[in-house]
Phi, psi and omega in degrees: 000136150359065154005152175183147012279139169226148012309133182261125187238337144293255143227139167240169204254183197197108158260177179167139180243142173249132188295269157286146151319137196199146158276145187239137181231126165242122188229123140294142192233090181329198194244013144285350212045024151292134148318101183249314169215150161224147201292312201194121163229096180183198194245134176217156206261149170310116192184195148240141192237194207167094158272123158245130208243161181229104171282341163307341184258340175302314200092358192261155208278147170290159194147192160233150203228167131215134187279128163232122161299112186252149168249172181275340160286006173091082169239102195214131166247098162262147175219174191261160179240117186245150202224116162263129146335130136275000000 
């Protein structure tokens, strides 16, 4: 699902469902496709999950960004992220 709220000036969630057991990686990216931060790295169990993110603690620049979710079965979804001024 969509992060939200985004444009982000705060915080924003992160959802997500896992199907199958999965290792799950969330990674934010520049609009290089460089790695700039990551979110979630670990193995999570069948389910709905829920990350919060502060983008204030991050250190990242206002922009666009994007994040994508991967599971180990090549299962990989990306979207843009957008980083606003509060």
């Amino acid at each position: 699902m969509q992060n939200y709220p985004n444009p982000v000036a705060g915080e924003t969630v992160f959802e997500y469902s896992v199907r199958t057991a999965s290792n799950i990686v969330i990674h934010i990216y520049d609009l290089n496709g460089r790695l700039v931060e990551s979110l979630q790295e670990g193995n999570k169990v069948p389910g709905i999950y829920s990350r919060l993110w502060n983008r204030n603690q991050s250190g990242l620049e206002d922009g666009t960004y994007f994040y994508r979710l991967q599971a180990k079965q090549g299962f990989s979804l990306p979207r843009k992220l957008v980083l606003v001024q509060e």
